[in-house]
TORMI-316191 format. One record per residue: residue number from 1; residue in one letter; y, x, z of N, C-alpha, C in turn. Coordinates in steps of 0.05 Angstrom, whole numbers, plus 5000, padded with zeros to 4 digits. Atoms other than C-alpha are relative to their C-alpha. Layout:
<nodes>
<pake = NUM; numar = A; n.north = Y; n.east = X; n.up = Z; ca.north = Y; ca.east = X; ca.up = Z; c.north = Y; c.east = X; c.up = Z>
...
</nodes>
This chain:
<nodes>
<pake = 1; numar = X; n.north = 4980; n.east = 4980; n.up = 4994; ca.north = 2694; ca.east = 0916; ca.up = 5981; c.north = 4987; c.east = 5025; c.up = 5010>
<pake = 2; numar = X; n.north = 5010; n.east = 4972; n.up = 4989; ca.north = 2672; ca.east = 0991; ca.up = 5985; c.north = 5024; c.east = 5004; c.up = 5016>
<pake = 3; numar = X; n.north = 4984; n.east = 4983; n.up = 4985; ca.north = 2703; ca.east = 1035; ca.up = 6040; c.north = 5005; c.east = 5027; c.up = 5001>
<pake = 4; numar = X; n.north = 5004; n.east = 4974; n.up = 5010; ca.north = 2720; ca.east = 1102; ca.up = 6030; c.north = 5008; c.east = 5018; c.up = 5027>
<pake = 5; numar = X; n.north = 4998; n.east = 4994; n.up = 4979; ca.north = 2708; ca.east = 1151; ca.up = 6078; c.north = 5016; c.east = 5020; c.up = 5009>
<pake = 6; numar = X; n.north = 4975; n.east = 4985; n.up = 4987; ca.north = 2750; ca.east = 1189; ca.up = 6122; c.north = 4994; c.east = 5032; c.up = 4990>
<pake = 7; numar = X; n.north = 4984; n.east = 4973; n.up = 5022; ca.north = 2782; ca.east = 1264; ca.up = 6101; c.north = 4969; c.east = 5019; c.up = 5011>
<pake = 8; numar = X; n.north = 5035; n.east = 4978; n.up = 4988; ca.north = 2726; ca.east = 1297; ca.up = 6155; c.north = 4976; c.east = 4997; c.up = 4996>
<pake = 9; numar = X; n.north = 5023; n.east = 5014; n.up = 5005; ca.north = 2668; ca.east = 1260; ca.up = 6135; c.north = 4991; c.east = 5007; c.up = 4967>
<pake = 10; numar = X; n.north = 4998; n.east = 4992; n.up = 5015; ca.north = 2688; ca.east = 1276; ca.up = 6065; c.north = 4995; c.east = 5032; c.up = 4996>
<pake = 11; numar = X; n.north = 5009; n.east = 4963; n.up = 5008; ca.north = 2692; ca.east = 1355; ca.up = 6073; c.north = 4980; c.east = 5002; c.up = 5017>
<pake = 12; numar = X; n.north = 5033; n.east = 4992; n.up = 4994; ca.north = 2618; ca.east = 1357; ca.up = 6106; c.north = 4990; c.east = 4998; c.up = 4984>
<pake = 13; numar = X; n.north = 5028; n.east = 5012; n.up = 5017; ca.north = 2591; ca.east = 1313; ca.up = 6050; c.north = 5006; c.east = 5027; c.up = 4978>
<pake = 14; numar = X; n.north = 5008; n.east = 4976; n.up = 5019; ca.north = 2621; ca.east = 1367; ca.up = 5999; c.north = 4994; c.east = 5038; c.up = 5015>
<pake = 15; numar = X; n.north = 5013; n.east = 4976; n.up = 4993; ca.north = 2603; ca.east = 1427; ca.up = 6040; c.north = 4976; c.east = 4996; c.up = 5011>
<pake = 16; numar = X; n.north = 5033; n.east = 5004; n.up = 5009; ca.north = 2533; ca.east = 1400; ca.up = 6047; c.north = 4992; c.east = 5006; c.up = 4974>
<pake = 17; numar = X; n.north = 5008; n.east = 5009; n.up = 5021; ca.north = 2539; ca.east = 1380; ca.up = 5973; c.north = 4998; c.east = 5036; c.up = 4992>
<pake = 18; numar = X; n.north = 4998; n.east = 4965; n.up = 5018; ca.north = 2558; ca.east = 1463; ca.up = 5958; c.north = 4981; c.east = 5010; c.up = 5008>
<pake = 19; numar = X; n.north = 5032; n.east = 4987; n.up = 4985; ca.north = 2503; ca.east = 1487; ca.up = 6008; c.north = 4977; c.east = 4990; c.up = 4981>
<pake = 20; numar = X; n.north = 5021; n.east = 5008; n.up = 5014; ca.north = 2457; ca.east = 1442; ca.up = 5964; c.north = 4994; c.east = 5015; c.up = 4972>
<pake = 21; numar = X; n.north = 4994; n.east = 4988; n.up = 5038; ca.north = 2489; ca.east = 1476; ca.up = 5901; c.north = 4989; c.east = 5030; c.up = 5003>
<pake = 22; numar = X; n.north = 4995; n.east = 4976; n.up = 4999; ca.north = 2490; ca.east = 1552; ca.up = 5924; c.north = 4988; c.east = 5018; c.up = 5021>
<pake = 23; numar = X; n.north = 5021; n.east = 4985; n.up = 4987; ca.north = 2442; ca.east = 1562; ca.up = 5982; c.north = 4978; c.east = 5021; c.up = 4999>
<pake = 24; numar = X; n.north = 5020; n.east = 4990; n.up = 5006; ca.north = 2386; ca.east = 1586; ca.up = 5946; c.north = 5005; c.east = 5027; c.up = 4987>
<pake = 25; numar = X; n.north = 4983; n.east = 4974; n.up = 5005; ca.north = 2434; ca.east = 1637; ca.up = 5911; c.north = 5003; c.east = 5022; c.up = 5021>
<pake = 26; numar = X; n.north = 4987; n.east = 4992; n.up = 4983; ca.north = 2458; ca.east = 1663; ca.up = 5971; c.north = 4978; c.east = 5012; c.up = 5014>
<pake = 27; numar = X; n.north = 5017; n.east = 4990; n.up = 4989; ca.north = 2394; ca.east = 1664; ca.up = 6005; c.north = 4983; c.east = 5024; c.up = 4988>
<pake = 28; numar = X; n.north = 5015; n.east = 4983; n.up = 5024; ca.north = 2361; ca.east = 1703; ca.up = 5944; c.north = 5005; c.east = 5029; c.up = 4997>
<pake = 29; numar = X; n.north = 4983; n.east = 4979; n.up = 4991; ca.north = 2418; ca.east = 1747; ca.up = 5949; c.north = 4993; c.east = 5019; c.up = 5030>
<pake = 30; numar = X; n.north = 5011; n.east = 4982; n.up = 4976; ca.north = 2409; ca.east = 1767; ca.up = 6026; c.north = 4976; c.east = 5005; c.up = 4996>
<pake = 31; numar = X; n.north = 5024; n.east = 4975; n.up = 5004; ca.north = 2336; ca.east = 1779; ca.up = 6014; c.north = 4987; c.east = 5013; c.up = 4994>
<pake = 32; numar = X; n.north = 4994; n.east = 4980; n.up = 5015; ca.north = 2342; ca.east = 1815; ca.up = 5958; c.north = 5014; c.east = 5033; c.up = 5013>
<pake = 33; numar = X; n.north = 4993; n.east = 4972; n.up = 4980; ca.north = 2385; ca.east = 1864; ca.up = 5999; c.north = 4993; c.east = 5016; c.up = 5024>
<pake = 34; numar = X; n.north = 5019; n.east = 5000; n.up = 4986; ca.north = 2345; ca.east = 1864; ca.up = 6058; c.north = 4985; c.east = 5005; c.up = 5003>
<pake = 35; numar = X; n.north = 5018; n.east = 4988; n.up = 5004; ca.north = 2284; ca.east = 1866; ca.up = 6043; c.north = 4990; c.east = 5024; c.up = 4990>
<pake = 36; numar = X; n.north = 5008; n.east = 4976; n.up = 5021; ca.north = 2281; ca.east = 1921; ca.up = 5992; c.north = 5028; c.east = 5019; c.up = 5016>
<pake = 37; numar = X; n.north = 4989; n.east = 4980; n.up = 4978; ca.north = 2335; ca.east = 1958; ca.up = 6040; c.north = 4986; c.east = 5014; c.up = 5020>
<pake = 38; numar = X; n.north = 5010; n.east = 5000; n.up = 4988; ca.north = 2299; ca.east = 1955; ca.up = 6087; c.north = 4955; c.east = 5013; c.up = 4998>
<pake = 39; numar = X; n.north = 5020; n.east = 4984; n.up = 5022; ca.north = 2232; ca.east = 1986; ca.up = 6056; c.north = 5015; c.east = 5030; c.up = 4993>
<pake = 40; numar = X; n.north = 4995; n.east = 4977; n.up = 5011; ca.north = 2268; ca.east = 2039; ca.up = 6025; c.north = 5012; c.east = 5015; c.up = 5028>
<pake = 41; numar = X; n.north = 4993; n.east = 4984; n.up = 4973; ca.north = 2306; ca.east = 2055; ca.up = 6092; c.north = 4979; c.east = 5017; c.up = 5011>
<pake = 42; numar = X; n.north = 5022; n.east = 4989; n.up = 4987; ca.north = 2237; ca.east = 2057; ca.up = 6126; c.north = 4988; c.east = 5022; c.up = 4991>
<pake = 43; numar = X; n.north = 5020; n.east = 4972; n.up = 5013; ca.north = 2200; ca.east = 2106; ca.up = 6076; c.north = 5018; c.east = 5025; c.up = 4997>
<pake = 44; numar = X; n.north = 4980; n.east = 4973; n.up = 4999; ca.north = 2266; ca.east = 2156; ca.up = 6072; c.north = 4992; c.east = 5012; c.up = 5025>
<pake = 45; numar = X; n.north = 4999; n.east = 4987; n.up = 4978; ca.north = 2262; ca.east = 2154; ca.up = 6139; c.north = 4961; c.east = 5023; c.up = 5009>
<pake = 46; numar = X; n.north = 5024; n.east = 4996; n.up = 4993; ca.north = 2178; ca.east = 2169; ca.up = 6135; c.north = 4989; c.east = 4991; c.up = 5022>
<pake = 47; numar = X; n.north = 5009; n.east = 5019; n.up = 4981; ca.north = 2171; ca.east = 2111; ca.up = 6187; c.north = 4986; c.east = 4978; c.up = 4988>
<pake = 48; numar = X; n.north = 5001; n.east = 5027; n.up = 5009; ca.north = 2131; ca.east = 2051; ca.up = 6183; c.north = 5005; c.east = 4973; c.up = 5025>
<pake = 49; numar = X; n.north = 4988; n.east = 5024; n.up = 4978; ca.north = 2172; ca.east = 2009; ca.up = 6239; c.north = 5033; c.east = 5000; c.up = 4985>
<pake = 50; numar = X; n.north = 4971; n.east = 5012; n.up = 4997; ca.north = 2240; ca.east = 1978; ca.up = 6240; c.north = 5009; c.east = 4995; c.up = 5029>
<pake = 51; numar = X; n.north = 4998; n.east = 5009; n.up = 4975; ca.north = 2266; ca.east = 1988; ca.up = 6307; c.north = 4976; c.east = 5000; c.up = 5016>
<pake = 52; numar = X; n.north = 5023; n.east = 4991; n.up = 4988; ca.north = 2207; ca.east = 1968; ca.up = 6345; c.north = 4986; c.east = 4979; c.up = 4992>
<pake = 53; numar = X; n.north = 5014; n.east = 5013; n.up = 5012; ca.north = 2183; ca.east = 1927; ca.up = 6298; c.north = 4983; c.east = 5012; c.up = 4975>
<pake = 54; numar = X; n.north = 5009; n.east = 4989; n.up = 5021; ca.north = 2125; ca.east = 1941; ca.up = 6251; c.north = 5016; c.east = 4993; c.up = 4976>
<pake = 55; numar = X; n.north = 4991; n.east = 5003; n.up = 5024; ca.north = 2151; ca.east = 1949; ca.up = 6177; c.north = 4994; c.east = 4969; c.up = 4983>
<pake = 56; numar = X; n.north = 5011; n.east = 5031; n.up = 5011; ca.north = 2116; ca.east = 1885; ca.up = 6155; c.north = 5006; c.east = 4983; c.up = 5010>
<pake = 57; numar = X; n.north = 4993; n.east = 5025; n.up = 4978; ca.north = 2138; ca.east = 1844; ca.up = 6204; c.north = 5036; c.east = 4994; c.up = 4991>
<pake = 58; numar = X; n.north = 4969; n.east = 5001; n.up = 5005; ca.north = 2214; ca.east = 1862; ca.up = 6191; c.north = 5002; c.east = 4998; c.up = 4974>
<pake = 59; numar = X; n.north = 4996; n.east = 5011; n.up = 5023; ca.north = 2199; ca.east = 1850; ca.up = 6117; c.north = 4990; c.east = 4970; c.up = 4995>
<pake = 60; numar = X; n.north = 4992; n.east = 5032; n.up = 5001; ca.north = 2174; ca.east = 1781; ca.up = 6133; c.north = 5016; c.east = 4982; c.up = 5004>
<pake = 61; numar = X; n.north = 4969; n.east = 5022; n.up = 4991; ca.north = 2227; ca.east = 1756; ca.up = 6171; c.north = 5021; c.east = 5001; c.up = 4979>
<pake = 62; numar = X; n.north = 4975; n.east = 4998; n.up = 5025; ca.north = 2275; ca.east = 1783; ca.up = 6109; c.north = 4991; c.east = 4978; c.up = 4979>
<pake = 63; numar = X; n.north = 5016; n.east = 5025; n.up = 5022; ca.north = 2216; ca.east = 1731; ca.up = 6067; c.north = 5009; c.east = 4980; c.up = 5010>
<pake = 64; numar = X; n.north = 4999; n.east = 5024; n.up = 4983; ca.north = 2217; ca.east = 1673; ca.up = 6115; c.north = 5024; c.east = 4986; c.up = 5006>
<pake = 65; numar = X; n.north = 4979; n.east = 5011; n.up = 4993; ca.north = 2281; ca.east = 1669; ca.up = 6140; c.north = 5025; c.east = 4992; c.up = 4971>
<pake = 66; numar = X; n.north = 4982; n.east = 5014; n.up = 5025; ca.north = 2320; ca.east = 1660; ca.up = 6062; c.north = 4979; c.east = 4983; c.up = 4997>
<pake = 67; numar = X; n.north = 5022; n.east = 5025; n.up = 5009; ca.north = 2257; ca.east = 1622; ca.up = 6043; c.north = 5006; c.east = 4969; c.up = 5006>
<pake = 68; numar = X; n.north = 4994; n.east = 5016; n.up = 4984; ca.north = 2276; ca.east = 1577; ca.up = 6102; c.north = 5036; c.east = 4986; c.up = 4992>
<pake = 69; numar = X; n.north = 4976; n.east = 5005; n.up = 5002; ca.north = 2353; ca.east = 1574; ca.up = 6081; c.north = 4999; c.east = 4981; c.up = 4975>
<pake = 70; numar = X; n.north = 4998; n.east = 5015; n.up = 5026; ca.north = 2335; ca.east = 1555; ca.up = 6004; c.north = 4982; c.east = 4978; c.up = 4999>
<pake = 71; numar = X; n.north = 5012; n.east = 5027; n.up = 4992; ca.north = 2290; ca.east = 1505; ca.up = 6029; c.north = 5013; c.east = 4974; c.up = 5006>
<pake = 72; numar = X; n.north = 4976; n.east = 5018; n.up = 4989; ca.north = 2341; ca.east = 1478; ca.up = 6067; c.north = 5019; c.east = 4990; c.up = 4979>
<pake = 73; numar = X; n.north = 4987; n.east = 5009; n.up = 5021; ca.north = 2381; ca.east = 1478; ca.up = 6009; c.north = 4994; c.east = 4980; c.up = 4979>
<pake = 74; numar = X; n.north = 5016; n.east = 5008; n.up = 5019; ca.north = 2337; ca.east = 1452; ca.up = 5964; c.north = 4999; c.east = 4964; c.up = 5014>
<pake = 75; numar = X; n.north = 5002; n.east = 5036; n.up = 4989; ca.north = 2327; ca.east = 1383; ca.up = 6013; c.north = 5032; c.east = 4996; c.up = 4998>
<pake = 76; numar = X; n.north = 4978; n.east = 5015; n.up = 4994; ca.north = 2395; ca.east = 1371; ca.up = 6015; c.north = 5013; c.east = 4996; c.up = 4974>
<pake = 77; numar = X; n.north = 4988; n.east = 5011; n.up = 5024; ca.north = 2410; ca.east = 1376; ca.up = 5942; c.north = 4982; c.east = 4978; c.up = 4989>
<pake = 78; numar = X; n.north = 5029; n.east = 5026; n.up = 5005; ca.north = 2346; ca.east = 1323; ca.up = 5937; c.north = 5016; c.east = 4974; c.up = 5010>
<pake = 79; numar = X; n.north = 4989; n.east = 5027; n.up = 4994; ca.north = 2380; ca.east = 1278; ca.up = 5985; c.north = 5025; c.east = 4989; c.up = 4987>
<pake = 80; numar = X; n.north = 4988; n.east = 5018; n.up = 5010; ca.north = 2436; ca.east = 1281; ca.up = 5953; c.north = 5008; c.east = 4986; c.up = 4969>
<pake = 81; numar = X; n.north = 5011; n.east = 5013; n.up = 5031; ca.north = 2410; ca.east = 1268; ca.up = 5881; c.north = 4990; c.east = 4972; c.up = 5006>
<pake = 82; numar = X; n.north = 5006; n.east = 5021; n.up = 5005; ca.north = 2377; ca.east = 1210; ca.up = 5908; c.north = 5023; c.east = 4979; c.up = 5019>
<pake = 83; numar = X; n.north = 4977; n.east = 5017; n.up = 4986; ca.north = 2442; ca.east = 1176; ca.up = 5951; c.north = 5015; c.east = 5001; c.up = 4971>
<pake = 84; numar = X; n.north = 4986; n.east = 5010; n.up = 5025; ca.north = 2477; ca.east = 1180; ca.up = 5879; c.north = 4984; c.east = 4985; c.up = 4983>
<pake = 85; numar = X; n.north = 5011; n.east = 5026; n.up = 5018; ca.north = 2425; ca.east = 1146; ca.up = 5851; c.north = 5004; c.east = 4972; c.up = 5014>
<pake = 86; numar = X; n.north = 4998; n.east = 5028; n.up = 4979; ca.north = 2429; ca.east = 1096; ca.up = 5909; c.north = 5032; c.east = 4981; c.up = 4987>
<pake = 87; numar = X; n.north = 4958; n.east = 5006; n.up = 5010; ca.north = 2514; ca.east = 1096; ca.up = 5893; c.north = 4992; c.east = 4994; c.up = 4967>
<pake = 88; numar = X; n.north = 5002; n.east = 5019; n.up = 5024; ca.north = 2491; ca.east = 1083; ca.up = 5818; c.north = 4988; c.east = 4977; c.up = 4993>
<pake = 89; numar = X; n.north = 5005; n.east = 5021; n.up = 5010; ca.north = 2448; ca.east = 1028; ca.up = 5821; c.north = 5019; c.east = 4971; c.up = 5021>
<pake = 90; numar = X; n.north = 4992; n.east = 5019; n.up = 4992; ca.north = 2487; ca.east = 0993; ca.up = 5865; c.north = 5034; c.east = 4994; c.up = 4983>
<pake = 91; numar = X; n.north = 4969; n.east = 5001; n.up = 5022; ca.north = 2550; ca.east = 1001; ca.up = 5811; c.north = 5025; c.east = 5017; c.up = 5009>
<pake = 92; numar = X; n.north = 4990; n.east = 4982; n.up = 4989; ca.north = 2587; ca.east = 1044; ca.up = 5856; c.north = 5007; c.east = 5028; c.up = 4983>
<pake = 93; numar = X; n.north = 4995; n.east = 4970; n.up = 5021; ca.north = 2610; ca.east = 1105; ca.up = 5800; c.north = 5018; c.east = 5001; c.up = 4999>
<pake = 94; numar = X; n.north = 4980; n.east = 4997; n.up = 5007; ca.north = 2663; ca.east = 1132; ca.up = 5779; c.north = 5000; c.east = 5039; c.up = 4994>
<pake = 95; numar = X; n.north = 5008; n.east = 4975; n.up = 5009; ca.north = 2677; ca.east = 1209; ca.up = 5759; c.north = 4989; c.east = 5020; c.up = 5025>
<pake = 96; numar = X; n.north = 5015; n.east = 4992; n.up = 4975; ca.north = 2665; ca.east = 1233; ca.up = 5835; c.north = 4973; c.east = 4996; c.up = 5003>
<pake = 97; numar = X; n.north = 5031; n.east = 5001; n.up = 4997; ca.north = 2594; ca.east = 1206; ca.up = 5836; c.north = 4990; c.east = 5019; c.up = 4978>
<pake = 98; numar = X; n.north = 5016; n.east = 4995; n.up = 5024; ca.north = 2581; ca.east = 1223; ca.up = 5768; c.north = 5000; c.east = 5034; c.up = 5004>
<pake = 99; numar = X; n.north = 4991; n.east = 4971; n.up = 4995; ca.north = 2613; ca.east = 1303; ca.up = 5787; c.north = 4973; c.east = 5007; c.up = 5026>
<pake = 100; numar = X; n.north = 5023; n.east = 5000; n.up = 4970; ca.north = 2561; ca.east = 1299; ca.up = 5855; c.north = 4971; c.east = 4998; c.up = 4994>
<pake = 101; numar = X; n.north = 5021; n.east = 5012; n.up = 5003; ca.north = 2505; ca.east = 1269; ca.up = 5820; c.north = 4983; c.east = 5024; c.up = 4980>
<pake = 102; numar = X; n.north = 5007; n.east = 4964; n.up = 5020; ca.north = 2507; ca.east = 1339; ca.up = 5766; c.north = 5001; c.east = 5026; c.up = 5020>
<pake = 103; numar = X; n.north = 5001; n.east = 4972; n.up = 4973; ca.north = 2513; ca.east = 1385; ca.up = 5827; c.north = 4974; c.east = 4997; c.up = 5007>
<pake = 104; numar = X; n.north = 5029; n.east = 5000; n.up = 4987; ca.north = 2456; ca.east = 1352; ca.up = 5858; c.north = 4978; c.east = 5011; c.up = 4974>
<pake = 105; numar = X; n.north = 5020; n.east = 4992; n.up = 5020; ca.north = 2413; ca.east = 1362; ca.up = 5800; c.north = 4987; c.east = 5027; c.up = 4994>
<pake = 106; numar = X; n.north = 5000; n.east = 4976; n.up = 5008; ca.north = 2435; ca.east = 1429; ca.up = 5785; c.north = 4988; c.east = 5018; c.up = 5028>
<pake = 107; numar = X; n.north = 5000; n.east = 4994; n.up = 4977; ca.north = 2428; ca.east = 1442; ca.up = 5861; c.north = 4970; c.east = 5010; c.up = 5005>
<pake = 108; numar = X; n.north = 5032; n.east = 5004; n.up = 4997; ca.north = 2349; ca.east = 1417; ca.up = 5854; c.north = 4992; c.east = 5024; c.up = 4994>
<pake = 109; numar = X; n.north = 5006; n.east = 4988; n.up = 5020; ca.north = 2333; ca.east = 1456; ca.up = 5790; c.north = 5001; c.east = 5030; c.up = 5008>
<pake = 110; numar = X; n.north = 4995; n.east = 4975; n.up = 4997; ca.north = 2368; ca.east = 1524; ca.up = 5820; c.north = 4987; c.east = 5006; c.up = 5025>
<pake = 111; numar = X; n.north = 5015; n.east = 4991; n.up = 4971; ca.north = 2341; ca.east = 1522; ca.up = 5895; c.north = 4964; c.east = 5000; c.up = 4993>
<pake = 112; numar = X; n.north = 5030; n.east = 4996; n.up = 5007; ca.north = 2271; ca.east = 1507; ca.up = 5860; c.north = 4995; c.east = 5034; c.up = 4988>
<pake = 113; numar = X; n.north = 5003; n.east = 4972; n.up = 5016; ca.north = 2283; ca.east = 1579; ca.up = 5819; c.north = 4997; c.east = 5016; c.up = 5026>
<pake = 114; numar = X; n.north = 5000; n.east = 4986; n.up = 4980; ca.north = 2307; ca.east = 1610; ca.up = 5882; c.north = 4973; c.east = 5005; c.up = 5006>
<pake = 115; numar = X; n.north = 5024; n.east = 4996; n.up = 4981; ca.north = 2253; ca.east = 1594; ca.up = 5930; c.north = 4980; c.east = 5014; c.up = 4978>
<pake = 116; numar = X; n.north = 5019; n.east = 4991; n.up = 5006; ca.north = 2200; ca.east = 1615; ca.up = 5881; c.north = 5002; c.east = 5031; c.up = 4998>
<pake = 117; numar = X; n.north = 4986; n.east = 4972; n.up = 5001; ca.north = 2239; ca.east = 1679; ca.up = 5866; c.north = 4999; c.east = 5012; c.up = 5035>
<pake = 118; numar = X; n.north = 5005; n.east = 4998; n.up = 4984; ca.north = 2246; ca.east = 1689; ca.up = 5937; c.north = 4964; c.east = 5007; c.up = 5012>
<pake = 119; numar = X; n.north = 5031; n.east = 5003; n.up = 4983; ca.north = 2172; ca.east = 1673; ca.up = 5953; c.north = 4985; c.east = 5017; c.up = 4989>
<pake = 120; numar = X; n.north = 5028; n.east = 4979; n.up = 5015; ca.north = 2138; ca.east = 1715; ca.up = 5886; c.north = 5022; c.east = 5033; c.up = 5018>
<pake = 121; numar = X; n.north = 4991; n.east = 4978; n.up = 4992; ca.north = 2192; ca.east = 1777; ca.up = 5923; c.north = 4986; c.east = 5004; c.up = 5021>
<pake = 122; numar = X; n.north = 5018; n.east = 4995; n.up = 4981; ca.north = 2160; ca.east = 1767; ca.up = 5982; c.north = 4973; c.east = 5012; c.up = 5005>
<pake = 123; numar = X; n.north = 5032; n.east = 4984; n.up = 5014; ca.north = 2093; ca.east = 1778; ca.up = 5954; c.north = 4999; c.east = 5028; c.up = 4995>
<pake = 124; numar = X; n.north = 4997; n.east = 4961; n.up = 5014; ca.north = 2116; ca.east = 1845; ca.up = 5915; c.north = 4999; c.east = 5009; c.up = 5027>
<pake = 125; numar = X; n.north = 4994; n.east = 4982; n.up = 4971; ca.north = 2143; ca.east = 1866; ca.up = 5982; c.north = 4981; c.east = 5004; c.up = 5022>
<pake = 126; numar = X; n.north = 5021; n.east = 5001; n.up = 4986; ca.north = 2090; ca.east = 1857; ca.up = 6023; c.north = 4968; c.east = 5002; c.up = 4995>
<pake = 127; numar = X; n.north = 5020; n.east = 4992; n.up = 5009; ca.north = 2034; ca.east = 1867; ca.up = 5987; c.north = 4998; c.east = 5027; c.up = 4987>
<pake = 128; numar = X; n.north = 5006; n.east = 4972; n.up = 5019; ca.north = 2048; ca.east = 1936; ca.up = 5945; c.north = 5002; c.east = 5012; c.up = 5028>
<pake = 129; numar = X; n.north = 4991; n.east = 4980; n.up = 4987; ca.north = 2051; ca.east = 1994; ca.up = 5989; c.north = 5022; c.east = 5001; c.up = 5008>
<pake = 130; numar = X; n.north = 4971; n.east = 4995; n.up = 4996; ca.north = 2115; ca.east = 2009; ca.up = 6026; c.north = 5004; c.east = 5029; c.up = 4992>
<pake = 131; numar = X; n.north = 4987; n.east = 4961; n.up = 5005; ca.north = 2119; ca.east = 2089; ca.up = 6021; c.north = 4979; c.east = 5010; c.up = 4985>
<pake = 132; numar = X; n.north = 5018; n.east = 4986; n.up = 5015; ca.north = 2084; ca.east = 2111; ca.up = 5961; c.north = 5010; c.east = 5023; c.up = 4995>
<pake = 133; numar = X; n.north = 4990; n.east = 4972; n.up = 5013; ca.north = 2095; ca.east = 2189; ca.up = 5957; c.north = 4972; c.east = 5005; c.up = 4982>
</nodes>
């Protein structure tokens, strides 16, 4: 006899399961805008701080901190690619697993793009020049 779980336990697992799906998007997104905002701000302005932070520093944390998000993303669409495999070998399916089990996948496959996207931006950003006149 499976048990099926309760309504709140249910909307974590699918707003984990979306975080797994759409993190790496999202994160890619903020440090896309961020980063390269933040650069171009600085050299308009003909500064190389942010605040009272050096320029490099406030373009790492814009690296690190999505890096850190689609990472996060990325394990959780892992775990839960491999808990549907768990739910398939034990015969447990039906079109819910099978709908969870293509998220996760797609979840993997896309937070893997992210992060690297993320990580080669980081590079550009921090390695070219910030204010080339």
């Amino acid at each position: 006899m499976t048990t099926r779980p309760d309504s709140r336990a249910r909307l974590a697992g699918g707003l984990l399961l979306w975080y797994g799906v759409l993190g790496g998007a999202v994160a890619w997104a903020v440090h896309l805008l961020v980063a390269w905002s933040l650069d171009e701000l600085a050299c308009a302005r003909g500064s190389e701080s942010i605040s009272a932070l050096p320029l490099w520093q406030a373009l790492g944390l814009a690296v690190v901190i999505p890096g850190l998000v689609a990472l996060g993303a990325l394990l959780v669409a892992a775990l839960a690619w491999r808990r549907t495999a768990a739910a398939q070998a034990t015969g447990t399916t039906g079109r819910g697993f099978d709908r969870s089990r293509l998220l996760a996948v797609l979840g993997v496959w896309a937070n893997l793009l992210f992060l690297a996207i993320i990580v080669l931006g980081g590079i550009a950003v921090l390695v070219f020049p910030p204010c080339q006149r």
